[in-house]
N, CA, C and O atoms as CSV, one atom per row, in Angstrom:
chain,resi,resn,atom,element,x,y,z
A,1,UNK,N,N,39.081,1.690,-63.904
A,1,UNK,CA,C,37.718,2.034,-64.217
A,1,UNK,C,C,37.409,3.490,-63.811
A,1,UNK,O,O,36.812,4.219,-64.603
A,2,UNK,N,N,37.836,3.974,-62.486
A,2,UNK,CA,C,37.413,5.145,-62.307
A,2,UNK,C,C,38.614,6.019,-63.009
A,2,UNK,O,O,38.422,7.201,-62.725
A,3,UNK,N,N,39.494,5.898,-63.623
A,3,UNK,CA,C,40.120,6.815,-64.216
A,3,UNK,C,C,39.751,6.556,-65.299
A,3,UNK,O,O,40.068,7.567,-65.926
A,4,UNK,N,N,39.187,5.742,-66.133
A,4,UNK,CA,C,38.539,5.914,-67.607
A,4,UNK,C,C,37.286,6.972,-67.233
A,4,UNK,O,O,37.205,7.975,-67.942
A,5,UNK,N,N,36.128,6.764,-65.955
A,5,UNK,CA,C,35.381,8.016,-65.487
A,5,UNK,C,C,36.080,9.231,-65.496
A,5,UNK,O,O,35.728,10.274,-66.047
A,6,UNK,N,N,37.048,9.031,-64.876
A,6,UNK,CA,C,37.531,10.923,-64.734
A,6,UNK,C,C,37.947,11.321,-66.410
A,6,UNK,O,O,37.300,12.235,-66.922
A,7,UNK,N,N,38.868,10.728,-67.120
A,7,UNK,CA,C,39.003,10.710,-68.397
A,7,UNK,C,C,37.503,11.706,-69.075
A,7,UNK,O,O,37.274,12.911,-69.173
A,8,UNK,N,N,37.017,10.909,-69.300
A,8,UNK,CA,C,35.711,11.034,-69.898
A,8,UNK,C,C,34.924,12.250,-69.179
A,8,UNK,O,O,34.198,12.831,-69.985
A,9,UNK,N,N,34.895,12.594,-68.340
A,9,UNK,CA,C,34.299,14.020,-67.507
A,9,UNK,C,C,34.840,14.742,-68.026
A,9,UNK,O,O,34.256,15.514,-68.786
A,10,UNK,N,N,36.543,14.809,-67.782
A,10,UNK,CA,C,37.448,15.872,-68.184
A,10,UNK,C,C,37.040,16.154,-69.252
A,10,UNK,O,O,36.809,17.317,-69.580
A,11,UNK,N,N,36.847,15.011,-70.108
A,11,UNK,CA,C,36.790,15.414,-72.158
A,11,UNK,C,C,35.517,16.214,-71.846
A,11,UNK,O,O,35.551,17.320,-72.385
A,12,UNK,N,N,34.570,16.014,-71.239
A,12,UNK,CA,C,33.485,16.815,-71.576
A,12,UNK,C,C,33.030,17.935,-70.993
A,12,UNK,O,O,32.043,18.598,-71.308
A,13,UNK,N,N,33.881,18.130,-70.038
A,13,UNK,CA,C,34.211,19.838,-69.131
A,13,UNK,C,C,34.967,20.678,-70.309
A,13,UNK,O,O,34.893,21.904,-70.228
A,14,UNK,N,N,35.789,20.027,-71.548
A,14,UNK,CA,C,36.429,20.822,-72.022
A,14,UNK,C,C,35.863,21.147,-73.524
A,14,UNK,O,O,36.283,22.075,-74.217
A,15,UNK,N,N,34.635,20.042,-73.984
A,15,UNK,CA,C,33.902,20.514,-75.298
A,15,UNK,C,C,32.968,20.969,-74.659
A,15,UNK,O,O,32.490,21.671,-75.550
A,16,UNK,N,N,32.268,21.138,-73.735
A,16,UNK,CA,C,31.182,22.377,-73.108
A,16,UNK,C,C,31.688,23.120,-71.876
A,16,UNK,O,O,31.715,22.772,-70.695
A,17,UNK,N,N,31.952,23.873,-72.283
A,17,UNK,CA,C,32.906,24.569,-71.310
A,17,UNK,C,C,31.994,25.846,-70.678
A,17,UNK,O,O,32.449,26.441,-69.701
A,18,UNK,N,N,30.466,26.323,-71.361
A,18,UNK,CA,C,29.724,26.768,-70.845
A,18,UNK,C,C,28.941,26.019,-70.261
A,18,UNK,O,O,28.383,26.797,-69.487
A,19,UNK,N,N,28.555,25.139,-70.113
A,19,UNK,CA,C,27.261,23.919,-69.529
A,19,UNK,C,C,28.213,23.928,-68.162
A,19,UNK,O,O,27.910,24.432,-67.081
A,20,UNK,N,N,29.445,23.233,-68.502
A,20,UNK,CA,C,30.216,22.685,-67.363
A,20,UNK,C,C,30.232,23.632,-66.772
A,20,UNK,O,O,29.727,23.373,-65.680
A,21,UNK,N,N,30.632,25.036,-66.841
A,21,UNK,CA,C,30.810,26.226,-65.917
A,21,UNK,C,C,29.267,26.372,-64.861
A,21,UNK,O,O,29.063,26.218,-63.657
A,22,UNK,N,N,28.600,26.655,-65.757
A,22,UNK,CA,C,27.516,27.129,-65.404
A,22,UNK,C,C,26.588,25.454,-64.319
A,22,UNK,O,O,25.751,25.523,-63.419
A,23,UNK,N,N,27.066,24.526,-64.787
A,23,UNK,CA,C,26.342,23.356,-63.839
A,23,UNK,C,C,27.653,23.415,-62.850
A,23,UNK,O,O,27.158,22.893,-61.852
A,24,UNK,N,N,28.806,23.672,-62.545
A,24,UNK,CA,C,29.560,23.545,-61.415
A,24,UNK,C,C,29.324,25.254,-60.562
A,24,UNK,O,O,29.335,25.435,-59.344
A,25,UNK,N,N,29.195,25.946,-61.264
A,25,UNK,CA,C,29.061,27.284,-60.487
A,25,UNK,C,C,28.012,27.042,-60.010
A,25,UNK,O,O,27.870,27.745,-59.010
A,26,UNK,N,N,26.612,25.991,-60.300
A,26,UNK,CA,C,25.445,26.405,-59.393
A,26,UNK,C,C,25.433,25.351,-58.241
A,26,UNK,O,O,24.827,25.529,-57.184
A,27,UNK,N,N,26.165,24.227,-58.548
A,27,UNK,CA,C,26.597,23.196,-58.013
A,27,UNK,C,C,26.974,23.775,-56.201
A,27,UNK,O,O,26.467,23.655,-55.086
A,28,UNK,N,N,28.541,24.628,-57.030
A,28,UNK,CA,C,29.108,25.136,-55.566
A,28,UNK,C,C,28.147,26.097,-54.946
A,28,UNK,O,O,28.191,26.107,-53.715
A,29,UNK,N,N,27.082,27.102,-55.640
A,29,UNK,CA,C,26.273,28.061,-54.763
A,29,UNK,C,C,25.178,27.307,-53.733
A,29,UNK,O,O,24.732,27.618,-52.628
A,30,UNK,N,N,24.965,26.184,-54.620
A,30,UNK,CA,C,23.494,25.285,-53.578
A,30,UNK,C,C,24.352,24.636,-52.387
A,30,UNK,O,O,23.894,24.287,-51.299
A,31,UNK,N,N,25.356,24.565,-52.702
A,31,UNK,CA,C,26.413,23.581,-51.503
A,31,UNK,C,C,26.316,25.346,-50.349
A,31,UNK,O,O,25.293,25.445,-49.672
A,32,UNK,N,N,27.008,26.127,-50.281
A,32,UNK,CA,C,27.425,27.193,-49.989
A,32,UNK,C,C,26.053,27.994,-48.924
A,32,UNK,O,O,26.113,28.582,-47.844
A,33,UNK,N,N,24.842,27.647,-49.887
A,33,UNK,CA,C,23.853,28.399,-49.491
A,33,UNK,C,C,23.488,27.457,-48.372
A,33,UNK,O,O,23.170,27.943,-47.287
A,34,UNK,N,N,23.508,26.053,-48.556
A,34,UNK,CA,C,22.877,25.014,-47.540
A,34,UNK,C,C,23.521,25.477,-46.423
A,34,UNK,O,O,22.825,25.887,-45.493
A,35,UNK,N,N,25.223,25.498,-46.294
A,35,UNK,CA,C,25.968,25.646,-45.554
A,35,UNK,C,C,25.725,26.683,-44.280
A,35,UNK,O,O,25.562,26.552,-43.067
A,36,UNK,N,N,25.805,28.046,-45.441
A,36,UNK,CA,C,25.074,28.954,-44.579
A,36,UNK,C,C,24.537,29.345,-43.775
A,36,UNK,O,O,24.747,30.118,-42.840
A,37,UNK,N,N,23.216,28.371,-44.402
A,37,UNK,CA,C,21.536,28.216,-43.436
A,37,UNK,C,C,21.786,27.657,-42.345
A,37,UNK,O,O,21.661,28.285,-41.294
A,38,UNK,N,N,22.156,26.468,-42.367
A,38,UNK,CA,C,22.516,26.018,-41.329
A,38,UNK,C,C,23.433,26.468,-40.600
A,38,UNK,O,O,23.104,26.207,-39.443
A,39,UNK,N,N,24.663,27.143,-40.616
A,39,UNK,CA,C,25.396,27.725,-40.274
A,39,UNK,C,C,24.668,28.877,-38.767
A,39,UNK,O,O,24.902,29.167,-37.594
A,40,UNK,N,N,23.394,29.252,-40.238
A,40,UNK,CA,C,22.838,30.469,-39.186
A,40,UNK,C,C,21.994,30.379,-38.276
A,40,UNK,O,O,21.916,31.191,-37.354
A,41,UNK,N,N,20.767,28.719,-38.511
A,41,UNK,CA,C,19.912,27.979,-37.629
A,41,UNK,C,C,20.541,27.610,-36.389
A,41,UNK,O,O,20.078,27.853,-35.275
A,42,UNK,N,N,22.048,26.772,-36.732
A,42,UNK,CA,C,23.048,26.265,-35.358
A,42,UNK,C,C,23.427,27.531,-34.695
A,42,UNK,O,O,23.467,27.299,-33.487
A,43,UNK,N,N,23.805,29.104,-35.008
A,43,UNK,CA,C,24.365,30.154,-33.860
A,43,UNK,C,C,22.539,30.387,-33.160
A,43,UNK,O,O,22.549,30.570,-31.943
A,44,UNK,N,N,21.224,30.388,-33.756
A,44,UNK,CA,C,20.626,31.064,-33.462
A,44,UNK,C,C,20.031,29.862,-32.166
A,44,UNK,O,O,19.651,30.318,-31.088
A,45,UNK,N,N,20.013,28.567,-32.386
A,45,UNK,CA,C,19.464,27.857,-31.685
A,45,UNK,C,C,20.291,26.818,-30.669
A,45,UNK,O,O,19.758,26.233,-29.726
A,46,UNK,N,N,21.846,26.692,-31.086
A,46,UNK,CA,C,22.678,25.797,-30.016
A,46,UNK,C,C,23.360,26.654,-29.064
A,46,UNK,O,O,23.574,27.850,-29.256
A,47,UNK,N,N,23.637,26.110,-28.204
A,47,UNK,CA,C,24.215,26.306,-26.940
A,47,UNK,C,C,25.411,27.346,-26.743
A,47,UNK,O,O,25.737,27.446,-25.560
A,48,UNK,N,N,26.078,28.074,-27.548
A,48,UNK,CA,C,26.936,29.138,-27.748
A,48,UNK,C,C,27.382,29.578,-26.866
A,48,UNK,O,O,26.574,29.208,-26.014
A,49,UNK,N,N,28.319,30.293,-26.208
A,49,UNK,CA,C,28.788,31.145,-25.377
A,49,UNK,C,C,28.584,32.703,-25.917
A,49,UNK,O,O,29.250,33.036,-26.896
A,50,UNK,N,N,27.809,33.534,-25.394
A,50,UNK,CA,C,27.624,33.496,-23.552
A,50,UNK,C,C,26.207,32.914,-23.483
A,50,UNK,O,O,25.734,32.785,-22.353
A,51,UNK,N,N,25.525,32.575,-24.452
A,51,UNK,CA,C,24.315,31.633,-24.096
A,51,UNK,C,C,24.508,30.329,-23.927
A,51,UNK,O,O,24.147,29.585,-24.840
A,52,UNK,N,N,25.084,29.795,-22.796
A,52,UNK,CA,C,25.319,28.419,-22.946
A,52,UNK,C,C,24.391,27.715,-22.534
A,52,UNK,O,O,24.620,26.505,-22.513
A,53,UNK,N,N,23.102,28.168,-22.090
A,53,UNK,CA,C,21.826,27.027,-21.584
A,53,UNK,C,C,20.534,27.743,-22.557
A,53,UNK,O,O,19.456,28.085,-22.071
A,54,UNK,N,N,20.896,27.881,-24.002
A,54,UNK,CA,C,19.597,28.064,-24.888
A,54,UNK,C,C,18.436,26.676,-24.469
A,54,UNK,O,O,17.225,26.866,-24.351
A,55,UNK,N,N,18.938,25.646,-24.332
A,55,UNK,CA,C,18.283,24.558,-24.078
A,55,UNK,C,C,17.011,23.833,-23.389
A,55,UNK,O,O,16.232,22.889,-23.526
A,56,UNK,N,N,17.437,25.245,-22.309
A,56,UNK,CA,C,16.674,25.166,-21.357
A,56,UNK,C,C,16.461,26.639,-20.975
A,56,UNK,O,O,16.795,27.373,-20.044
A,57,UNK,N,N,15.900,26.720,-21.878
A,57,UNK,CA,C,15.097,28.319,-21.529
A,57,UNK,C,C,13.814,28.438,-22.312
A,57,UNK,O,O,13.806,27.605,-23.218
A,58,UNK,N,N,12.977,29.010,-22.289
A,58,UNK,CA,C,11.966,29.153,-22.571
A,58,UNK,C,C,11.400,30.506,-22.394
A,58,UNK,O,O,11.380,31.031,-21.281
A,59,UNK,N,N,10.738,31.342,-23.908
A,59,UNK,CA,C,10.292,32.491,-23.864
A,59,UNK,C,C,9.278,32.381,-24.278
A,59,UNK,O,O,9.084,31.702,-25.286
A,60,UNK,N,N,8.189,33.088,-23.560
A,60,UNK,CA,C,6.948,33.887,-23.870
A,60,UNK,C,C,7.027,35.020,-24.720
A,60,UNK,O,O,7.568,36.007,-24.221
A,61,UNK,N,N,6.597,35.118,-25.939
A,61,UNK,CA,C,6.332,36.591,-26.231
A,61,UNK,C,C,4.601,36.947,-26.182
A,61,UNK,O,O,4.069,37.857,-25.546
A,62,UNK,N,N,4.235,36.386,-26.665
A,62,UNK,CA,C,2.478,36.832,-26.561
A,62,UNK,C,C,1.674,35.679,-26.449
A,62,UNK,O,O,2.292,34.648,-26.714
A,63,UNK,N,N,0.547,35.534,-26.155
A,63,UNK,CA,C,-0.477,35.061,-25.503
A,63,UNK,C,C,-0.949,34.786,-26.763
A,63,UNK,O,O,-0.175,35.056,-27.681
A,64,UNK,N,N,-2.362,34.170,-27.136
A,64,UNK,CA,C,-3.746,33.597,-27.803
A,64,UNK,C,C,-4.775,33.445,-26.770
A,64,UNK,O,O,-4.500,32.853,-25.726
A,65,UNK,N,N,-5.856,33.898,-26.967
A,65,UNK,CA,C,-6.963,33.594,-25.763
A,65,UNK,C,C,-7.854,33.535,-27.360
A,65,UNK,O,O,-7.927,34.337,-28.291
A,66,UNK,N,N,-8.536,31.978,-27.079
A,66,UNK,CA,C,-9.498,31.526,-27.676
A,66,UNK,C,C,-10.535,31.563,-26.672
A,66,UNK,O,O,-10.369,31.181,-25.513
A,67,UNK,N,N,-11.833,32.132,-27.240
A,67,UNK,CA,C,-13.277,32.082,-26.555
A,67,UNK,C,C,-13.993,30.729,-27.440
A,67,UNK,O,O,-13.979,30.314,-28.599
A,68,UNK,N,N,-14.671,30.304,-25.996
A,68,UNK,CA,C,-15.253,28.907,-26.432
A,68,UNK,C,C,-16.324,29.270,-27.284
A,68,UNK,O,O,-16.259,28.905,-28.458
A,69,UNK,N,N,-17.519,30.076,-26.805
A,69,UNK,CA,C,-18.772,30.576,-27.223
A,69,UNK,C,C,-19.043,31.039,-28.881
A,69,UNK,O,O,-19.832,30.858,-29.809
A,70,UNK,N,N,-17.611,31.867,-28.474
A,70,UNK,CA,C,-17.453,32.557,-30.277
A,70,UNK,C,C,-16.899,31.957,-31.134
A,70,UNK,O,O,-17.082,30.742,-31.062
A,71,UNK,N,N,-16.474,32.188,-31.690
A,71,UNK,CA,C,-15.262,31.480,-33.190
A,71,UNK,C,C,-14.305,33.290,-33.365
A,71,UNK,O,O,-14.092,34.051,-34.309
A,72,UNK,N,N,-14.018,33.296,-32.056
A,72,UNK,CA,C,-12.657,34.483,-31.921
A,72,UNK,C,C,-11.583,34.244,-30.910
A,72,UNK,O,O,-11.462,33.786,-29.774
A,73,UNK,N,N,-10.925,34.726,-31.778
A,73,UNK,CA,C,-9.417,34.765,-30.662
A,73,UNK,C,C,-8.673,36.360,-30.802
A,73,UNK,O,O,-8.763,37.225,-31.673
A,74,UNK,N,N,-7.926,36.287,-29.533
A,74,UNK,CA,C,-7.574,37.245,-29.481
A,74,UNK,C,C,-5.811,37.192,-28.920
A,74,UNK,O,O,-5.590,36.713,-27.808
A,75,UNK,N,N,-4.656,37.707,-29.765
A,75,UNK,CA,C,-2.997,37.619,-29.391
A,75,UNK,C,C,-2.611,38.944,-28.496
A,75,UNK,O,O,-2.822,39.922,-29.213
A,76,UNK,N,N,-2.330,39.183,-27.745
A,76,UNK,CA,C,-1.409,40.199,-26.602
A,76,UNK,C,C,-0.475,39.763,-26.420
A,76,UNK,O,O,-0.245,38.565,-26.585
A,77,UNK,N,N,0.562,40.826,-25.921
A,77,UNK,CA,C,1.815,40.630,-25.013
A,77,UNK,C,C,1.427,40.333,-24.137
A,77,UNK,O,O,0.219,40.131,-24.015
A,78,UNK,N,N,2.442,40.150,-22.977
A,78,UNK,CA,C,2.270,38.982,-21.625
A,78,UNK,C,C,2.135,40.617,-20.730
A,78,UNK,O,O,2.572,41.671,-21.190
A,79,UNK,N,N,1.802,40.548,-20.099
A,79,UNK,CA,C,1.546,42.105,-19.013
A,79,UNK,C,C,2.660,41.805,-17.770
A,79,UNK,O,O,3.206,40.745,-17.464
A,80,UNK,N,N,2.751,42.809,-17.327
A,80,UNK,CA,C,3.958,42.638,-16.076
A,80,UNK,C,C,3.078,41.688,-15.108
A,80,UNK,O,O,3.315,40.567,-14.658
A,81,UNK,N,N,1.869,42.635,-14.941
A,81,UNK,CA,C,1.376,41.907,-13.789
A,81,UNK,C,C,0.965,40.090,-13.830
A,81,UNK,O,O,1.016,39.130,-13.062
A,82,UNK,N,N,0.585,40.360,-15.119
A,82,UNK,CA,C,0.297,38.595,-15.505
A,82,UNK,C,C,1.500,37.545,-15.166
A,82,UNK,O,O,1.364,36.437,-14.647
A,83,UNK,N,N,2.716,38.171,-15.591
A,83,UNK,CA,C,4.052,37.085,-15.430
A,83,UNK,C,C,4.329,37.564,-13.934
A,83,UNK,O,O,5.199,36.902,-13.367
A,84,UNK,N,N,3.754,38.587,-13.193
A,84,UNK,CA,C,4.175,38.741,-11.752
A,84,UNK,C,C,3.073,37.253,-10.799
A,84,UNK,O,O,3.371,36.388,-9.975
A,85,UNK,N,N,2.056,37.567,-11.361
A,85,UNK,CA,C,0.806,36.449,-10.846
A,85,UNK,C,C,1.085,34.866,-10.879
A,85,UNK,O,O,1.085,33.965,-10.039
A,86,UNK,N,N,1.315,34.966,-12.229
A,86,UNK,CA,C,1.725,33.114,-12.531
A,86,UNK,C,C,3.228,32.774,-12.931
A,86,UNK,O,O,3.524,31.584,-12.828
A,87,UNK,N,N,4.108,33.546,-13.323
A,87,UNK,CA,C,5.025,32.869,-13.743
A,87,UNK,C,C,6.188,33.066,-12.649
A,87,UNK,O,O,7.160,32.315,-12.565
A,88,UNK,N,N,5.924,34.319,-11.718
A,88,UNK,CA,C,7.186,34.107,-10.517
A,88,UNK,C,C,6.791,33.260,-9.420
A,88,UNK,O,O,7.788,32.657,-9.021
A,89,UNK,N,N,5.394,32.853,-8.530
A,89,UNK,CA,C,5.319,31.644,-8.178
A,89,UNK,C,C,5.752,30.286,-8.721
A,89,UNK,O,O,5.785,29.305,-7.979
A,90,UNK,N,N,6.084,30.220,-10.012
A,90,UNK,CA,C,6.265,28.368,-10.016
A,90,UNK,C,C,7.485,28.042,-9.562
A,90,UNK,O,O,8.407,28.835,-9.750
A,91,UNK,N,N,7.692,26.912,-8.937
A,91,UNK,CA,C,8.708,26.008,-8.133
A,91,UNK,C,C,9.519,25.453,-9.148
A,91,UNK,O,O,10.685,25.761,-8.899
A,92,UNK,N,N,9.431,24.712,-10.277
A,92,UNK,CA,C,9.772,23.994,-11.328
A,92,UNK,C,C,11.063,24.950,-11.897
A,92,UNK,O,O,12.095,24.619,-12.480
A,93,UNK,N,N,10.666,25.980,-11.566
A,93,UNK,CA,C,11.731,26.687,-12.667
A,93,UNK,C,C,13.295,27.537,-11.833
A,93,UNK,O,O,13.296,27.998,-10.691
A,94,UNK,N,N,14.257,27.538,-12.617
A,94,UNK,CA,C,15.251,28.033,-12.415
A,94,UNK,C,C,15.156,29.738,-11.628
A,94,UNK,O,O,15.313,30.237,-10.513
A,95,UNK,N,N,14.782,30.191,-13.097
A,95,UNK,CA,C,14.643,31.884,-12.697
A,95,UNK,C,C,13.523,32.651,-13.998
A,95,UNK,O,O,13.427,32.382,-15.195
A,96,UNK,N,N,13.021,33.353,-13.417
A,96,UNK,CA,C,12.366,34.291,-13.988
A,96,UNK,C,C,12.346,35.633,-14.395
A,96,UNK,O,O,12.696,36.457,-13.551
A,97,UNK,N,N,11.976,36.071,-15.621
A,97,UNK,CA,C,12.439,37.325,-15.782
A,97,UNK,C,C,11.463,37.794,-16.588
A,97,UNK,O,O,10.768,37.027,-17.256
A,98,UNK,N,N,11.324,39.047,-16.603
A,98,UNK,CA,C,10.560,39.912,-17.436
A,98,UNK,C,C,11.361,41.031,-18.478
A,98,UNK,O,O,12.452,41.419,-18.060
A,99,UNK,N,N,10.976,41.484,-19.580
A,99,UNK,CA,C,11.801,42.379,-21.067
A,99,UNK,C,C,10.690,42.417,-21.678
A,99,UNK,O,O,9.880,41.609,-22.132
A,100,UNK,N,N,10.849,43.852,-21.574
A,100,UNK,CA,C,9.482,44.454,-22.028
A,100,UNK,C,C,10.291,44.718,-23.810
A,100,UNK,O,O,11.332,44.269,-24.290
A,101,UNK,N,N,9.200,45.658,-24.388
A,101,UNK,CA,C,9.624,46.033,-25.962
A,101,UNK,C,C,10.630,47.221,-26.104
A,101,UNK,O,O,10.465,48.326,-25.587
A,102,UNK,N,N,11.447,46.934,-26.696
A,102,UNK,CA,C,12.884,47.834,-26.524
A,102,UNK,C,C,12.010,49.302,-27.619
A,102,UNK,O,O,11.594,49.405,-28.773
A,103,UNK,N,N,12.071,49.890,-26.809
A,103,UNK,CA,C,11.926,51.690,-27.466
A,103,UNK,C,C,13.294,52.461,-27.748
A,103,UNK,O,O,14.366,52.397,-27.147
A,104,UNK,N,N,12.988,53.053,-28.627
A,104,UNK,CA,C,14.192,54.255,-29.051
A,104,UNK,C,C,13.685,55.575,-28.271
A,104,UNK,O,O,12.626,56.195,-28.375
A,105,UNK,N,N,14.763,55.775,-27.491
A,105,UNK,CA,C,14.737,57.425,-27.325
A,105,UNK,C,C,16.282,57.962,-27.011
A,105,UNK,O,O,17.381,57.470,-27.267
A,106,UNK,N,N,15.873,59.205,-26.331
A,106,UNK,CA,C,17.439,60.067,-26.592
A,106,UNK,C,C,17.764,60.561,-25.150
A,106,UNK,O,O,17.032,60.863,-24.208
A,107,UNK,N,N,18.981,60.541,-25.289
A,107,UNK,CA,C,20.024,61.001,-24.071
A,107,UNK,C,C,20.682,62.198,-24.050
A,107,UNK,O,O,21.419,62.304,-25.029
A,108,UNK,N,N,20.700,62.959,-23.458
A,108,UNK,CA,C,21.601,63.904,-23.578
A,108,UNK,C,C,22.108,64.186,-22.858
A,108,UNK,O,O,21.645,64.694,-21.837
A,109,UNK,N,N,23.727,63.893,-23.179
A,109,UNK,CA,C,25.151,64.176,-22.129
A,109,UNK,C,C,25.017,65.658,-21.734
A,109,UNK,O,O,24.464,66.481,-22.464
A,110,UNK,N,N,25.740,66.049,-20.128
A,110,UNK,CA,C,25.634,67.369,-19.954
A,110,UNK,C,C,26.463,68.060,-20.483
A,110,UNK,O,O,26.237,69.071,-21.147
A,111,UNK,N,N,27.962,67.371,-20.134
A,111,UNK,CA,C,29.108,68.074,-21.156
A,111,UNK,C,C,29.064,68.632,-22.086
A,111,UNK,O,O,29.423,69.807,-22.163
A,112,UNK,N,N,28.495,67.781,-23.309
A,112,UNK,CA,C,28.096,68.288,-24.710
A,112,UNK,C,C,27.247,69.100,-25.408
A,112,UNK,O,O,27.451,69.827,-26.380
A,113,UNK,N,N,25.994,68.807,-24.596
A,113,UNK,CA,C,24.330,69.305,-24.981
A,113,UNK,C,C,23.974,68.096,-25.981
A,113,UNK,O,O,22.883,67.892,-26.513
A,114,UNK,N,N,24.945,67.477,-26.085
A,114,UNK,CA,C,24.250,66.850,-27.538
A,114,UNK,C,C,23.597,65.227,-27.429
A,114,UNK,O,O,24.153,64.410,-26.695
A,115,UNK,N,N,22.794,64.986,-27.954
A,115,UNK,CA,C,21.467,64.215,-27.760
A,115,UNK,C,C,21.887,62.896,-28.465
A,115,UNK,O,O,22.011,63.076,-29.676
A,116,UNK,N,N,22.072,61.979,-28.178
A,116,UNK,CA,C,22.313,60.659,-29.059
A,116,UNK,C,C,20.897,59.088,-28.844
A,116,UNK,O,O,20.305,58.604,-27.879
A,117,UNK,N,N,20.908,58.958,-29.562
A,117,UNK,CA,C,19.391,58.284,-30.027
A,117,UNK,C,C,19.877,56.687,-28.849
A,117,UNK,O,O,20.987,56.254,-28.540
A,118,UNK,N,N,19.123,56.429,-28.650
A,118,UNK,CA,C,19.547,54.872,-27.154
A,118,UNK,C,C,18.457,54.382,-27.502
A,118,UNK,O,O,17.550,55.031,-28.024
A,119,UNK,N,N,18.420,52.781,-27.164
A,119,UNK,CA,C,17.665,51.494,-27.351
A,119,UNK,C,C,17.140,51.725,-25.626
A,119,UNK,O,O,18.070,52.162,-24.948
A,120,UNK,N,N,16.094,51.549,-24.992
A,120,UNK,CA,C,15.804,51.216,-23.821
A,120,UNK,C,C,14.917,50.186,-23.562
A,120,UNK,O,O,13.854,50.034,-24.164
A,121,UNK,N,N,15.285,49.559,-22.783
A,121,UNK,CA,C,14.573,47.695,-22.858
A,121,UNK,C,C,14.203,47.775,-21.078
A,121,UNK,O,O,15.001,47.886,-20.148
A,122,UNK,N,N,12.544,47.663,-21.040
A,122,UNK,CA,C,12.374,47.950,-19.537
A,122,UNK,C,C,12.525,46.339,-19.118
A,122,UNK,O,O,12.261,45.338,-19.784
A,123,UNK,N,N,12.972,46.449,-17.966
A,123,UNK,CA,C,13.385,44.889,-17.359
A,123,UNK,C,C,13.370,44.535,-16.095
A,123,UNK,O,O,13.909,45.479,-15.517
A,124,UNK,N,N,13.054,43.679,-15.256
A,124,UNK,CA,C,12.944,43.853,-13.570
A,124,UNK,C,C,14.404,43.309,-13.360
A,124,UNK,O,O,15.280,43.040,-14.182
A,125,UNK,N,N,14.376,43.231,-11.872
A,125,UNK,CA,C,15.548,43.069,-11.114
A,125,UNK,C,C,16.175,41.593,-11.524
A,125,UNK,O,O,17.325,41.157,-11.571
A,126,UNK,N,N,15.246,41.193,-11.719
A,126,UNK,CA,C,15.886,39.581,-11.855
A,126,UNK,C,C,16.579,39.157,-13.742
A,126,UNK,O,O,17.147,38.152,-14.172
A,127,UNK,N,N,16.244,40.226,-14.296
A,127,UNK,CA,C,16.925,40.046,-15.672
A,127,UNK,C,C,18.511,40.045,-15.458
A,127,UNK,O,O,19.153,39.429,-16.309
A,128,UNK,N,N,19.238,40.680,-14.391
A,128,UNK,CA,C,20.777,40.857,-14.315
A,128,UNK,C,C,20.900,39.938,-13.337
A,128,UNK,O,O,22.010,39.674,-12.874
């Protein structure tokens, strides 16, 4: 039975030989693309080396402060001093750290004179 199926596919991969192309070429791209995605969701979110405790970490990037009175809100970054106030007192947690917004600026070697463009990411003691 299933080789009278394959039979019968074959015959008709070979009298439409554009349909068949074109429904197996999109066939393999939707397989390929799924693959991918996921491919790229699992490095960005599982446990990887040298991140092996994504799991258990937890980042702040900015705040929401809703006012009761108004119908406004307002989003900021977290301030040094704010994560110095509440987030290096708590007991619950492993370790704490602060990473500020990485800026571009420039270096210049003495040897050379010459100036090369650097990422600088301000960070306290406890990031290393």
């Amino acid at each position: 039975m299933i080789l009278l199926y394959l039979k019968q596919a074959w015959n008709l991969v070979r009298q439409n030989k554009l349909y068949s192309s074109v429904y197996i070429l999109g066939t393999g791209l939707a397989i390929s693309l799924v693959m991918v995605l996921t491919l790229i969701y699992y490095i960005k979110i599982a446990p990887v080396y040298p991140e092996i405790h994504r799991d258990r970490t937890l980042v702040y990037k900015n705040m929401v402060l809703n006012y009761l009175k108004k119908d406004m809100s307002r989003s900021f970054y977290l301030s040094y001093q704010l994560v110095k106030d509440y987030f290096y007192p708590l007991q619950s947690v492993e370790a704490v750290s602060a990473v500020g917004q990485t800026k571009e600026s420039f270096l210049e070697l003495p040897a050379t004179r010459e100036r090369l463009s650097v990422q600088v990411k301000y960070t306290d003691a406890a990031f290393w």
